[in-house]
C-alpha positions as CSV (number, residue, x, y, z in Angstrom):
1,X,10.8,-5.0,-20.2
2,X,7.6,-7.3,-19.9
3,X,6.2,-9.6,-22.5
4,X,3.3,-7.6,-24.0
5,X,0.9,-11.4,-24.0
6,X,2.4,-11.6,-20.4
7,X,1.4,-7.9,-19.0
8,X,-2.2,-8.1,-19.3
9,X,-1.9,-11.6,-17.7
10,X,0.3,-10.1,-15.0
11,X,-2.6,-6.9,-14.3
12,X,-5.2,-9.6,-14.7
13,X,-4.2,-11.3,-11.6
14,X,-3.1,-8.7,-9.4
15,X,-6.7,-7.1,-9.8
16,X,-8.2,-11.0,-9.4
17,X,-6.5,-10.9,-6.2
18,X,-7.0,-7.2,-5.0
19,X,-10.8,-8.0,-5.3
20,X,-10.8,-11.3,-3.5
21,X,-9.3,-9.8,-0.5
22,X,-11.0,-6.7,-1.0
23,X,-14.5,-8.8,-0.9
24,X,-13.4,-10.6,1.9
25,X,-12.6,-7.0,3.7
26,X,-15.8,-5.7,3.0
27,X,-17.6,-8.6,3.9
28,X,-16.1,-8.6,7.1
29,X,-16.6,-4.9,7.7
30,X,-20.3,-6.1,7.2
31,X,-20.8,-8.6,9.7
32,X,-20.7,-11.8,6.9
33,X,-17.6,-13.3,8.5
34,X,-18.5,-14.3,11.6
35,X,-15.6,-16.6,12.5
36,X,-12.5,-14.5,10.9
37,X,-10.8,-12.5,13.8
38,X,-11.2,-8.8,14.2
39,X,-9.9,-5.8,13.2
40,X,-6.8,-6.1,14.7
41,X,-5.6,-9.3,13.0
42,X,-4.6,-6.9,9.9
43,X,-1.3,-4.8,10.7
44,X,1.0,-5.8,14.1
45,X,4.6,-4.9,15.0
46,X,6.9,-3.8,12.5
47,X,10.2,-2.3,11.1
48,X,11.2,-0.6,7.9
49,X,13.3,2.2,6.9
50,X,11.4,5.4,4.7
51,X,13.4,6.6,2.1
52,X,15.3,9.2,3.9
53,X,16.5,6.4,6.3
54,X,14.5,6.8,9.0
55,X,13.1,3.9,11.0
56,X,9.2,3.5,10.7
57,X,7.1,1.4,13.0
58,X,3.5,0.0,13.8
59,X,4.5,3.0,16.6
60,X,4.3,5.5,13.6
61,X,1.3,4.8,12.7
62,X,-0.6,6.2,16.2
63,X,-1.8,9.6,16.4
64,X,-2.7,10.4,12.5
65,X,-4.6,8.4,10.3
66,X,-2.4,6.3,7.7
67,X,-3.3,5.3,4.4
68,X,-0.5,2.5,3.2
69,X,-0.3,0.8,0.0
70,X,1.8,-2.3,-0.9
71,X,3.7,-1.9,-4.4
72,X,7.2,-2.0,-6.4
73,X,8.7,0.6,-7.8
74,X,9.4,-1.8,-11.4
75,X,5.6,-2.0,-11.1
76,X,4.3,-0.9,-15.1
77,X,0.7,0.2,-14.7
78,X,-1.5,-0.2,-11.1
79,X,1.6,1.7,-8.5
80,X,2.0,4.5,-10.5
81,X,-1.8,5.0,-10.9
82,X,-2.8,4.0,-6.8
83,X,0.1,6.6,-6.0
84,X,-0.6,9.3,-8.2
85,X,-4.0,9.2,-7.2
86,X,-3.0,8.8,-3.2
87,X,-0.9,12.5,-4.2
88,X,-4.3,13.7,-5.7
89,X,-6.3,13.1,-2.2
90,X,-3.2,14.4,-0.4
91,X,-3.0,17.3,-2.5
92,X,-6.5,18.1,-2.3
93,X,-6.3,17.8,1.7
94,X,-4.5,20.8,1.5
95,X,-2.0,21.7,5.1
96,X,-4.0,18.8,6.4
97,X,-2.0,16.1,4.9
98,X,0.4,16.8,7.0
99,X,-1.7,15.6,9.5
100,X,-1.6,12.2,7.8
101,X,0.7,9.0,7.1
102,X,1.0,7.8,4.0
103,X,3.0,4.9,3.0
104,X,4.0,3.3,0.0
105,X,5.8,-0.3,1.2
106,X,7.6,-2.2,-1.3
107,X,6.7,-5.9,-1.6
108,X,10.2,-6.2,-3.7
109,X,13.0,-5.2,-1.1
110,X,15.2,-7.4,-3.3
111,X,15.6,-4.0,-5.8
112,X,13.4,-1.7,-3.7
113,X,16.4,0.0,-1.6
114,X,16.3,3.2,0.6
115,X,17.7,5.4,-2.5
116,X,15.5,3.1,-5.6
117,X,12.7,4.6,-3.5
118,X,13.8,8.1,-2.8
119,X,14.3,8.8,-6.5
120,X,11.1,7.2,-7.8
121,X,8.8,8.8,-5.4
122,X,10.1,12.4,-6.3
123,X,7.7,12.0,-9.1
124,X,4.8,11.9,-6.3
125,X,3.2,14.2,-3.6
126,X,5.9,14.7,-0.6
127,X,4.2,13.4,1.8
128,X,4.7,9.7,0.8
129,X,6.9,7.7,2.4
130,X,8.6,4.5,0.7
131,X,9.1,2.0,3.3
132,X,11.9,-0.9,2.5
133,X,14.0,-3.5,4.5
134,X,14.9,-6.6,4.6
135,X,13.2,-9.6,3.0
136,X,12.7,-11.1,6.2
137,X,11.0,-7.6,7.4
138,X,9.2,-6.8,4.4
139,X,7.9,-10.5,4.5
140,X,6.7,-9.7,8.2
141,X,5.0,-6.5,7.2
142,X,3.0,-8.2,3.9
143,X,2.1,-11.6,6.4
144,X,0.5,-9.0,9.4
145,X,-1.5,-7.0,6.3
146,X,-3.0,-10.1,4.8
147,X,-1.0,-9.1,1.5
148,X,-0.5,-11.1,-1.0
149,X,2.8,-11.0,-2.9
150,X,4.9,-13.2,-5.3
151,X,7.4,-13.2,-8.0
152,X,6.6,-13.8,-11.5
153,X,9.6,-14.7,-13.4
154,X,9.4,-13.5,-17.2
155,X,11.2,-14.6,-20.3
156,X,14.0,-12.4,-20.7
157,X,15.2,-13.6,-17.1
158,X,14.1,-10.7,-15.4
159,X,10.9,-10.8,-13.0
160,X,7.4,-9.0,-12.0
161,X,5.9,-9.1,-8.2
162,X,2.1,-9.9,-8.4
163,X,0.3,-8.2,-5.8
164,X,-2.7,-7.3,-3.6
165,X,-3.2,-3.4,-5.1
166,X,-5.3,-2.0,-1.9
167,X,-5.1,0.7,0.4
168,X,-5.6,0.5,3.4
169,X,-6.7,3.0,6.1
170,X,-6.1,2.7,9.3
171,X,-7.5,4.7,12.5
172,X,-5.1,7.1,15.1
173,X,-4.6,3.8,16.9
174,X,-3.0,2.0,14.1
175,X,-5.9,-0.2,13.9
176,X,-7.3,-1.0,10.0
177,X,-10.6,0.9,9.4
178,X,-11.1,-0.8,5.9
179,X,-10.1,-0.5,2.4
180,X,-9.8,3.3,1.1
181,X,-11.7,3.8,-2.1
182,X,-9.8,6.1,-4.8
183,X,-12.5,6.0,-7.1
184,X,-13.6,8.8,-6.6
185,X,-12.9,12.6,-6.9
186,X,-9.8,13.4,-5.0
187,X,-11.8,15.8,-2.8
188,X,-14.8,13.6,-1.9
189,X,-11.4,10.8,-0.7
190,X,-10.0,14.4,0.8
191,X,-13.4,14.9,3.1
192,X,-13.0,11.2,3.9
193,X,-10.1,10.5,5.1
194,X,-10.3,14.1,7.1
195,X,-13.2,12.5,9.4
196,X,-10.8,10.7,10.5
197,X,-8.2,13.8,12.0
């Protein structure tokens, strides 16, 4: 269990560093950076295994738009938010979510196995899919998304990851569109995301 002085500390952080590259997104999106490479340069070849055990790849991705999120399931307060509200847009998308990827990839594959994710995302919509695999493949996945990710050792010996807490939408190509704002009603994220069907 986390240090209650250390928790806010610990949400502090991961929302400092959610903004920065969320800012940095946006202002690239707008024209601001003129040097940083495109698109492209966020997202790249890939392997992980869903919880069901299939393989998933960048290959996945084509043909449906895909929002992903980077988390852990020993995350306290901002996963379990960001993916209940992911099942709210899903939900409200009706039978065209399944027209959609969505993705929930661990940034702790050290506890975050095939089965740790099967059972803790029967709490969310269906059509989220934990991806998991090695550290070496995880660390693959977080360095082609520009995520940021790193353990925070607490008191009682245990740790906390501190992470980048965006979404991020990408086109039928694969290819990053730009951060994917939940705050919002689910149906207005719903009518969103469906422009891009």
């Amino acid at each position: 269990m986390m240090d209650r002085t250390a928790r806010p500390l610990v949400i502090v952080a991961a929302f400092s560093a959610s903004l920065v590259v969320g800012l940095l997104l946006m202002l690239w999106a707008m024209g601001g950076l003129r040097g940083v490479p495109a698109a492209a340069s966020i997202g790249g070849p890939f392997q992980l295994t869903d919880q069901a055990g299939q393989t998933v790849t960048e290959k996945s991705l084509q043909g449906r738009p895909t929002l992903i999120f980077f988390g852990f399931t020993h995350c306290p307060d901002i996963c379990p938010t960001e993916l209940f509200e992911m099942s709210e847009v899903l939900r409200a998308m009706g039978k065209d979510a399944d027209r959609v990827n969505a993705y929930f990839v661990s940034v702790d594959p050290e506890r975050d196995t095939a089965a740790v994710m099967k059972d803790y995302l029967s709490s969310f919509d269906p059509h989220l899919k934990g991806l998991t695999g090695s550290p070496e493949a995880v660390a693959k996945v977080i360095s082609g998304y520009r995520v940021y990710a790193k353990k925070v050792p607490l008191k009682d010996g245990d740790y906390t990851m501190d992470h980048t807490a965006l979404i991020y939408l990408m086109d039928r190509e694969g290819r990053f569109v730009a951060p994917f704002n939940l705050q919002r009603k689910p149906e207005e994220a719903a009518a969103d995301l469906e422009r891009y069907l």
